[in-house]
Structure formats: structure tokens, C-alpha cells
C-alpha positions as CSV (number, residue, x, y, z in Angstrom):
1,X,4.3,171.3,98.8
2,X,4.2,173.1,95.6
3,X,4.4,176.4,97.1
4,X,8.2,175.5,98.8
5,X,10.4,176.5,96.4
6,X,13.9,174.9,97.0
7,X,17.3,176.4,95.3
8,X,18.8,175.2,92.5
9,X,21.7,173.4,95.0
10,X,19.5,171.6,97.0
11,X,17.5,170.9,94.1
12,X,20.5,169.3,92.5
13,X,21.3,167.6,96.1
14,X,18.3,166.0,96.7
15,X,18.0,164.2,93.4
16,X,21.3,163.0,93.6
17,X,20.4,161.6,97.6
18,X,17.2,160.1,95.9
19,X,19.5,158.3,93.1
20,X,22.0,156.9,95.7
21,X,19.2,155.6,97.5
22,X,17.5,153.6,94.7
23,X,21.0,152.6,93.6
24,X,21.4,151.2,97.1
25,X,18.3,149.2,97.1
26,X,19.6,147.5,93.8
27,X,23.1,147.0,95.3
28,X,21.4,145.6,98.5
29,X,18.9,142.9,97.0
30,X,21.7,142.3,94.3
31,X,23.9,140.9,97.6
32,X,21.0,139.6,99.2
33,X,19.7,137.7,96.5
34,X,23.6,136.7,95.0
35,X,21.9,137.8,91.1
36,X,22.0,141.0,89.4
37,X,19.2,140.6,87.4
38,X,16.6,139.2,89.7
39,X,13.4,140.1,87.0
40,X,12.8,141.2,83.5
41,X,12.5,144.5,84.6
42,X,16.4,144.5,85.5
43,X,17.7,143.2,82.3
44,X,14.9,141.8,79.4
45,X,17.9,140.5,77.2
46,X,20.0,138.5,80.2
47,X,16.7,137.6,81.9
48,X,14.9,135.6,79.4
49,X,18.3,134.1,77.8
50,X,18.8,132.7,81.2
51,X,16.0,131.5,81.5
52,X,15.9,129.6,78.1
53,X,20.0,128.2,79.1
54,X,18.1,127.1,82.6
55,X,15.2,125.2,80.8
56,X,17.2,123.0,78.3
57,X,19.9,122.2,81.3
58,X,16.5,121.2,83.4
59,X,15.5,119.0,80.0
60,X,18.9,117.5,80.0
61,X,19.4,117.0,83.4
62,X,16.2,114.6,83.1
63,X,17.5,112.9,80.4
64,X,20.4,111.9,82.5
65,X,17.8,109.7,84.6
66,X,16.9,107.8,81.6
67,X,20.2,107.4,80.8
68,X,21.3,106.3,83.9
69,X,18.6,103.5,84.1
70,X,19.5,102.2,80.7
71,X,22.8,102.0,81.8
72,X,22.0,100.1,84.9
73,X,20.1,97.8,82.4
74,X,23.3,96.5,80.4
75,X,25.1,96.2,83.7
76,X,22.3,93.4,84.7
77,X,22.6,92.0,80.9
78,X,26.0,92.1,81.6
79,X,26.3,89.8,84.4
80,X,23.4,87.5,82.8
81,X,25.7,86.9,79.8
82,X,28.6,86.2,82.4
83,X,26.6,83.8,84.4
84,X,25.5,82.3,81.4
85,X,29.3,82.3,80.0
86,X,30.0,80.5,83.3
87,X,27.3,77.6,82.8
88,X,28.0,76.8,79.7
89,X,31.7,76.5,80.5
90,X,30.3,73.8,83.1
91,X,29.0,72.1,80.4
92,X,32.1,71.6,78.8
93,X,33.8,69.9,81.6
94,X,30.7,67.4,82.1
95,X,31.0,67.1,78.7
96,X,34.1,66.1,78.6
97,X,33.5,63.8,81.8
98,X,30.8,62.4,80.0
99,X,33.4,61.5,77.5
100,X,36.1,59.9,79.3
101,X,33.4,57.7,81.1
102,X,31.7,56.5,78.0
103,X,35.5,55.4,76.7
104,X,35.0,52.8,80.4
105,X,31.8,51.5,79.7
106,X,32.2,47.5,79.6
107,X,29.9,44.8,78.9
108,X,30.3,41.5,80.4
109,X,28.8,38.1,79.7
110,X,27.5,36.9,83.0
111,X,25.7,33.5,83.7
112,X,23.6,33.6,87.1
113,X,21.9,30.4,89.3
114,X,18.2,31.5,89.4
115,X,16.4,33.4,92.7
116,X,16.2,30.7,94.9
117,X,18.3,28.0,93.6
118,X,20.6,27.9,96.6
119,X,18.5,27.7,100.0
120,X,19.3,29.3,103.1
121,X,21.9,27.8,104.9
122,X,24.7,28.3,102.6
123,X,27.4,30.4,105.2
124,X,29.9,33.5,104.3
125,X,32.2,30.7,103.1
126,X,29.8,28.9,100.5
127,X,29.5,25.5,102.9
128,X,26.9,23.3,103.0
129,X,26.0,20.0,101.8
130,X,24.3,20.7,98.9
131,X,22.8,17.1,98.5
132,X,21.1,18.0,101.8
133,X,20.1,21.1,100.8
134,X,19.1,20.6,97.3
135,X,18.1,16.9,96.5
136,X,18.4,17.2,92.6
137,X,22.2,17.4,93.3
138,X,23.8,14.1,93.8
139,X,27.5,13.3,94.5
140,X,29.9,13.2,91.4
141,X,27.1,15.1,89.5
142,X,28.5,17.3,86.5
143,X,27.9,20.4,84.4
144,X,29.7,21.7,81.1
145,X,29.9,25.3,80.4
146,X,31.0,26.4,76.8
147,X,33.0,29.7,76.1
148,X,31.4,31.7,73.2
149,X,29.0,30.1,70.4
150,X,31.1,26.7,69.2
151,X,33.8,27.5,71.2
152,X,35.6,24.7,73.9
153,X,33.2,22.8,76.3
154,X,34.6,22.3,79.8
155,X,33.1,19.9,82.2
156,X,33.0,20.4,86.0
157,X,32.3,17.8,88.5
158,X,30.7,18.7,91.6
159,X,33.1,17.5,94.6
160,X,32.6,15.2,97.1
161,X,33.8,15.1,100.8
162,X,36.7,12.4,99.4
163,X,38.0,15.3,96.2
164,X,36.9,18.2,97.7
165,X,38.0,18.9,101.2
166,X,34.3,20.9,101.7
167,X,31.8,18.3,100.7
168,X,29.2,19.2,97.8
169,X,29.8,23.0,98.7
170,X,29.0,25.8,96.3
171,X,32.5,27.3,97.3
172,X,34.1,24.2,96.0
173,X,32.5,24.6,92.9
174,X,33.5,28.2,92.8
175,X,37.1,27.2,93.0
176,X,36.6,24.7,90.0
177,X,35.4,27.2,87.5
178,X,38.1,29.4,88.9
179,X,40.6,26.9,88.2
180,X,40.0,26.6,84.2
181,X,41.6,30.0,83.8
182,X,38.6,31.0,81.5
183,X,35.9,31.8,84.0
184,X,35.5,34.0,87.2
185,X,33.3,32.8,89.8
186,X,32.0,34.4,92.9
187,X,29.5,33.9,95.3
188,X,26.7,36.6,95.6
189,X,24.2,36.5,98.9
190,X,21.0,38.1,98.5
191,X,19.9,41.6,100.3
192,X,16.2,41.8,99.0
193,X,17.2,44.8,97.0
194,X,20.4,43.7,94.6
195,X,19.1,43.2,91.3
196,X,20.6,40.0,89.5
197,X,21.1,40.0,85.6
198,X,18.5,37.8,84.6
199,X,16.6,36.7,87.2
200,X,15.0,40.0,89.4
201,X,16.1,41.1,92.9
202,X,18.2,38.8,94.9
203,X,16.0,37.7,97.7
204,X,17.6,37.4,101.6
205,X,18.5,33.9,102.9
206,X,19.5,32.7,99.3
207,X,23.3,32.2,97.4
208,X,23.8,32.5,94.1
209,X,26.8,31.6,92.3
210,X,27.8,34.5,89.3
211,X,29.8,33.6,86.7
212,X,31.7,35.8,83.8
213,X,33.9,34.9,80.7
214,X,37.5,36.4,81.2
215,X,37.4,36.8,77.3
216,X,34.3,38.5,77.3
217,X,32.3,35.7,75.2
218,X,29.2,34.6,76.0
219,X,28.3,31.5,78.1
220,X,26.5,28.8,77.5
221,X,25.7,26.0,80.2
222,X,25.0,22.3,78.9
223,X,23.5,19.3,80.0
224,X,20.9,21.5,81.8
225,X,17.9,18.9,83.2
226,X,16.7,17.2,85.9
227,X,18.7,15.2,88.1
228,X,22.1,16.6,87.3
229,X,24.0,19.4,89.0
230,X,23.5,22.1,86.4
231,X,19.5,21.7,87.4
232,X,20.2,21.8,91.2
233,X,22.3,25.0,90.7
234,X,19.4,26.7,88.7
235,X,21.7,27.6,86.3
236,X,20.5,29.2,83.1
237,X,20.9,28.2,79.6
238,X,23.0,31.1,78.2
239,X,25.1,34.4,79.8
240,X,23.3,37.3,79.8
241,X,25.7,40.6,78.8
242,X,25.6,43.4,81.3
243,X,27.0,46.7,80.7
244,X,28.6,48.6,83.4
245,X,29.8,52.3,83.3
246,X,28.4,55.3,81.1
247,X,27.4,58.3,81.6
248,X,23.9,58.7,82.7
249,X,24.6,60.5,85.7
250,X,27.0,62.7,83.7
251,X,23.8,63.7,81.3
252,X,21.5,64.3,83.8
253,X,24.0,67.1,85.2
254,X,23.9,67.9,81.9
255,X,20.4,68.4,81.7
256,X,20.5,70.5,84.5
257,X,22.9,73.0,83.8
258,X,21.0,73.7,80.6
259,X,17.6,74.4,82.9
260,X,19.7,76.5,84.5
261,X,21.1,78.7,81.7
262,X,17.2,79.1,81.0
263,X,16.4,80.7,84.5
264,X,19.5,82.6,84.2
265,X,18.4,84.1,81.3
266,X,15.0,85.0,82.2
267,X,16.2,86.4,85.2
268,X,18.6,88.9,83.7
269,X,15.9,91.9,83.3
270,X,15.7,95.6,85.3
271,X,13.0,97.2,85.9
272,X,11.1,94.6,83.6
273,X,13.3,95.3,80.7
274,X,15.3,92.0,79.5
275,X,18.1,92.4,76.5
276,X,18.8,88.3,76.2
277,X,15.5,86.9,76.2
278,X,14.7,86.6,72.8
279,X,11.2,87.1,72.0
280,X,9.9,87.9,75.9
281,X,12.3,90.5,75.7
282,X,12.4,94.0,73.9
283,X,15.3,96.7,72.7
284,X,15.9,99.5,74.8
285,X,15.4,102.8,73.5
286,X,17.0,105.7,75.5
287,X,16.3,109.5,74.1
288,X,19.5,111.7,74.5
289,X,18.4,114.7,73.2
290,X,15.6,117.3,74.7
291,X,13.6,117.6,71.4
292,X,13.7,113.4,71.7
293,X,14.8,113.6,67.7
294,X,18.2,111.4,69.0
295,X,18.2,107.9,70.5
296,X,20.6,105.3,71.0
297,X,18.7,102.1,70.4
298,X,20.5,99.2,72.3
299,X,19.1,95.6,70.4
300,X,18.5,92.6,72.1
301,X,19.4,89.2,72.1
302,X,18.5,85.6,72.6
303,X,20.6,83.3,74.9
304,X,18.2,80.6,75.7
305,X,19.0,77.4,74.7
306,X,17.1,77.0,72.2
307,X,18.4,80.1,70.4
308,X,22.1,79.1,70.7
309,X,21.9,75.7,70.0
310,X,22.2,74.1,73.2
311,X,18.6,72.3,72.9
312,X,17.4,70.4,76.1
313,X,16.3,67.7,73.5
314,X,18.6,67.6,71.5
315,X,22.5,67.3,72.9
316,X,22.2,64.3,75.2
317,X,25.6,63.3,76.8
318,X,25.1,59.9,77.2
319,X,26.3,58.6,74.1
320,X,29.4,59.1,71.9
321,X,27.7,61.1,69.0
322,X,25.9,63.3,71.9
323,X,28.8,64.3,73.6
324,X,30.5,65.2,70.0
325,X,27.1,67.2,69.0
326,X,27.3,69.1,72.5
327,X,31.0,70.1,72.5
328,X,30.4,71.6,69.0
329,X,26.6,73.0,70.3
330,X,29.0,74.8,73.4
331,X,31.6,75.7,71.2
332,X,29.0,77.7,68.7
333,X,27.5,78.8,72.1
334,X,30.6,80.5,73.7
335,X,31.6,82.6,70.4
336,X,27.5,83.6,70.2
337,X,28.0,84.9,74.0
338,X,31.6,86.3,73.2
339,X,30.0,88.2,70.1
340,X,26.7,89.2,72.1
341,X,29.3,90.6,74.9
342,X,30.6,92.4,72.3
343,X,27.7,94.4,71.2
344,X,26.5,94.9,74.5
345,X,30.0,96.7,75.5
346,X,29.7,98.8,72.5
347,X,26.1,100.3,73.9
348,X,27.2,100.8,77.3
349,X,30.6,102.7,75.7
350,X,27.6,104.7,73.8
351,X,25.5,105.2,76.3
352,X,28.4,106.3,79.0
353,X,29.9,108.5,76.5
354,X,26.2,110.5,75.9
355,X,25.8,110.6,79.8
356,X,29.7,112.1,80.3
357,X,28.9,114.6,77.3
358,X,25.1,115.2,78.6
359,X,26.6,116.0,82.1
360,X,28.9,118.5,81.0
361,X,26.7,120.2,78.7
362,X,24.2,120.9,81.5
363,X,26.7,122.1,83.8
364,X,28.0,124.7,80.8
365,X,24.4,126.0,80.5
366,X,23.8,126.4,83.8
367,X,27.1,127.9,83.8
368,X,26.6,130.6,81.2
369,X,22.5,131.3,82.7
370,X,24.8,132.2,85.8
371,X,27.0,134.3,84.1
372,X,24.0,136.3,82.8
373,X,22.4,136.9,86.1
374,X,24.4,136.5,89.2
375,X,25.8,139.1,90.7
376,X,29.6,139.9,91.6
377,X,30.1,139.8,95.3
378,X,33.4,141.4,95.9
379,X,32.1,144.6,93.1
380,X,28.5,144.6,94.8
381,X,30.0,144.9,98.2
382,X,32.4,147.6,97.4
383,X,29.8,149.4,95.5
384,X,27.4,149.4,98.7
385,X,30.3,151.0,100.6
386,X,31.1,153.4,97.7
387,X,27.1,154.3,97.8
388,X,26.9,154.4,101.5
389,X,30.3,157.1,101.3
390,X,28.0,158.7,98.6
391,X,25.2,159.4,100.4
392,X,26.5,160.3,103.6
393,X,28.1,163.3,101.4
394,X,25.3,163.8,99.7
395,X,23.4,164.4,103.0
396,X,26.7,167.1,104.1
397,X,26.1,168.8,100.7
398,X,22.3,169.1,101.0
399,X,23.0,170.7,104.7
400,X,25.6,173.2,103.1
401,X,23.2,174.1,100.2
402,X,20.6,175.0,103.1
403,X,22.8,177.8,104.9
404,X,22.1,180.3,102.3
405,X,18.3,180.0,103.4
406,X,19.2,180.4,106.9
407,X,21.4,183.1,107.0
408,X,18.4,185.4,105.2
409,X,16.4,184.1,108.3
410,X,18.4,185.7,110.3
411,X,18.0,189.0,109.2
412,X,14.9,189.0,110.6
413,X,16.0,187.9,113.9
């Protein structure tokens, strides 16, 4: 090859063909590829600065997970706090249930014949002859009740068949101690189960008379003994005071609630990581830089019972001074959940504020890596056609630049 010697022209042509055709090979994997700097060798500088802009928006982007995640954990503190918010606004209303039934509860004075006293045989309207059924009552026997300690003495007879219309029925003496206008008597027939005020569960087959003080004073029954009518009845000595209404049933939903509130509480974690829990629970910690030299650092709370006041223990609604002691306990509550809220709002605002400006950042790096590598389209296509136009010329001038040699071969035709 040495010994060809080529002319100056085609010389000059042939480099030129050889530098379209590595020019075309760049323009091609340029397109192919969509960069125009596909190594170091291409461009040192652009290469590695891309790189660098590429590896910090890959730090970032991962960032963005944790992010994310701690995100997702204030969301599930955030509906804790609202379930929470919810129960103890329950509370409230049973509270003030709890109140208006305590402001019912009544006590009455209330004198019952003994389990027993009556036997079976006394019918739905109280008759029977009670001299037949009890012997220790005769006709024209008679009882005294007294309202209240030293207070009037009435004396009742027990009828006979003559005065009474029913014989020596219990219902006729019913309607006697209904008649003084100071006492209210019923008959009560036992069900095995019914509990009387002073004498146990009313047994089945047996009548008891129950009497109550329209004043509310207690009762006392005299001349009680054998042989008279007051021993025959099986009244007692003295009224027993029975208190109806409260608001047990209201505490025990209290009770409840506040178990509740608990569970609620403990349940409000993701991924393990619970913000309300007091001491089983932890701060989260989220890194928002890549050199992890920045963190937001989101603090927890406690909203178990305990911590806000609303002790199992120690608010019970069944009583006046409990029900006042729980409305302040809730009322301390719901500003300590209002003011938690608060805090918890201000995190996430951090949190989705780093994330928005996280985001944005990466897509700018990525954005200016791109700018240092990838390739123009539209210019690398029109380039290959201004190349391809190139060589094919390039080609015609290296044919025209070979004439000369072939006319000087003709002389020796």
C-alpha cells in the first residue's frame, strides 16, 4: 500500500469521505440512542456532571418514599385522634344522661307482709277468707300504722262479710289503707324471681300486700303480735326505704366508651409506628435531605385515658360529684385532642410541603443531566441528511479527482 501514491485531490477527498463517515456514525448512535454524549469519551465535562445531577435526583427520589410513608403515618394518627374526638363526644351525652337521671332518682318508704304470709289461694282480685286461710286473723281484728317517727297513728279494722262487701279479704284491706289519703296500697303476687324490699324473692302461689307513705316518711306498724291482724299479715315493724332510678346503667356505658378510647388509641399505628400512644409509642423521624444532615422530627403524643384525664377509676357517672368530675375531665380532654390535632396538622403541612419541594427538585436535576446529554432530534436528523448529501459528493469528487490518472492510462492504450 505504501508504494500507491495517490494525488494531492484525492488525497484531500478521501480524508474528507473518512471524516463524513465517522461524523455519520456519531450522528447515527446520537439518534439511536436519543443522547449526544453517550460516554466520557464524547464529552468528560457534560458526562460526569450528568452523572453527579442523576445521582442526587436518584438520592432524592428515595427520599420521597420515606416521606411518603411518614405521611401516610399522620393520616392514620389523624383518624385515631378523630375517632377518639368522636368517643369522647359520646361521653358527654351519657354524661349528661347520667345527669338528668340522677336529678329522678327517688326513695320511697315501703312496708311489705313477709314471704309467705298470705297463702295460696288469694285470686287476681285479693279474695279470700283470710280467717280460713290464715287462722291468726280473726274477724274485727285491727292494725295501726304510724306516718313518720311520732307522727299520727291510724288504726285499720280488718272487715267482715257484714262492713266489707268481700269478707276478711286482703283487697278490702287494700282499699282501707287507700282510703286514709296517706298511704298507697297494692297487692303484689309472687313470680319466684321479684325481689321484695325486705324480705328476699317473692315466692309463686303467695300475695303480699306493699305499702308506701304518700309523704315519703317512714312507716311504722303497731300492735304487731300474735293473735291480731298485723301478725296474720306478716307485716313488719318499720318501712324499709327503697331507692329507684340512677344511673348505673348510664356509667357502665360510660365505662365502656372509655375501654374503647383505649383500643382506639392503640390501634392508631402504621407500619408499627404509633404518634398517640404515649410511652408504647415513638416520634417519627423522616430525613429530607440526601446527606441525612436535615429531618423533620414529628413528636408524639398520649391520648389514653390516663394521660388526658379521663381515668377508668376515677370519673364514675353514677353519682352527682362523678358526673361534675367527668364533664370537666371531657372538657380538659377535647381542647388536649383539639391542641394535639393542631400539631399534628402542622407536621403533615411540613412534611407535604418537603415532598412538593423534593419532587420538583428531582425533576429539575434530572432535567438539567438531560440537557447535558440528550441529543436534539430535529438537528441530529437534519445533520444525518446534510452528512449523507456530504458524502455522496464527496464520493463524485473522489471519482473526478481520479480522471487525471486515467486519461495518462490511456496513452498507453
Amino acid at each position: 500500500m505504501s508504494s500507491i501514491t495517490l494525488t494531492a485531490a484525492m488525497r484531500a477527498n478521501l480524508l474528507s469521505l473518512q471524516q463524513t463517515g465517522k461524523d455519520l456514525s456519531t450522528t447515527q448512535l446520537a439518534l439511536a440512542t436519543g443522547n449526544k454524549v453517550n460516554s466520557a469519551l464524547d464529552n468528560p465535562v457534560n458526562f460526569f456532571a450528568s452523572q453527579a445531577l442523576n445521582q442526587r435526583a436518584s438520592s432524592l427520589s428515595a427520599l420521597l418514599d420515606g416521606m411518603g410513608q411518614g405521611i401516610q403515618t399522620i393520616q392514620a394518627t389523624n383518624q385515631g385522634i378523630t375517632s377518639v374526638t368522636a368517643l369522647v363526644n359520646q361521653l358527654t351525652s351519657i354524661a349528661n344522661t347520667a345527669k338528668q337521671d340522677l336529678a329522678k332518682v327517688t326513695t320511697q318508704q315501703v312496708l311489705e307482709t313477709s314471704g309467705g304470709a298470705i297463702p295460696a289461694g288469694i285470686n287476681s282480685a285479693g279474695v279470700a277468707d283470710l280467717t280460713t286461710a290464715n287462722t291468726a286473723i280473726t274477724a274485727g281484728s285491727t292494725f295501726s300504722l304510724q306516718d313518720g317517727v311520732g307522727g299520727p297513728v291510724q288504726d285499720f279494722t280488718v272487715a267482715t262479710a257484714a262492713n266489707g262487701g268481700n269478707g276478711l279479704s286482703l283487697q278490702n284491706v287494700a282499699d282501707q289503707i287507700n282510703g286514709s289519703g296517706k298511704y298507697t296500697a297494692s297487692i303484689v303476687y309472687g313470680d319466684g324471681t321479684t325481689v321484695s324490699a325486705g324480705t328476699g324473692v317473692m315466692q309463686s302461689g303467695q300475695a303480699y300486700l306493699k305499702v308506701t307513705s304518700n309523704d315519703g316518711a317512714a312507716i311504722s306498724a303497731l300492735d304487731v303480735g300474735a293473735g291480731n291482724a298485723l301478725a296474720g299479715l306478716g307485716f313488719g315493724a318499720s318501712s324499709t326505704a327503697v331507692t329507684t332510678g340512677g344511673a348505673a346503667a348510664d356509667n357502665a356505658a360510660f365505662q365502656a366508651v372509655l375501654t374503647q378510647i383505649n383500643a382506639t388509641v392503640s390501634d392508631s399505628n402504621y407500619q408499627g409506628n404509633n404518634l398517640i400512644a404515649g410511652a408504647a409509642g415513638a416520634d417519627l423521624v423522616v430525613q429530607v435531605n440526601e446527606l441525612s444532615t436535615n429531618a423533620i422530627t414529628v413528636t408524639h403524643a398520649d391520648l389514653t385515658t390516663a394521660s388526658t384525664g379521663l381515668n377508668l377509676a376515677g370519673n364514675n357517672v353514677s353519682t352527682t360529684g362523678g358526673v361534675t368530675a367527668a364533664i370537666t375531665a371531657i372538657n380538659a380532654a377535647l381542647s388536649n385532642l383539639q391542641t394535639t390535632a393542631s400539631g399534628f396538622a402542622n407536621s403533615l403541612s411540613l412534611l407535604q410541603n418537603r415532598q412538593n419541594f423534593t419532587t420538583n427538585l428531582v425533576n429539575t436535576l434530572q432535567d438539567g443531566a438531560s440537557q447535558l446529554t440528550i441529543a436534539d432530534k430535529n438537528q441530529e436528523g437534519a445533520q444525518l441528511l446534510a452528512l449523507q448529501t456530504q458524502q455522496q459528493l464527496g464520493i463524485q469528487a473522489l471519482s473526478l479527482s481520479s480522471q487525471a490518472n486515467q486519461s495518462v492510462l490511456r496513452l498507453f492504450a
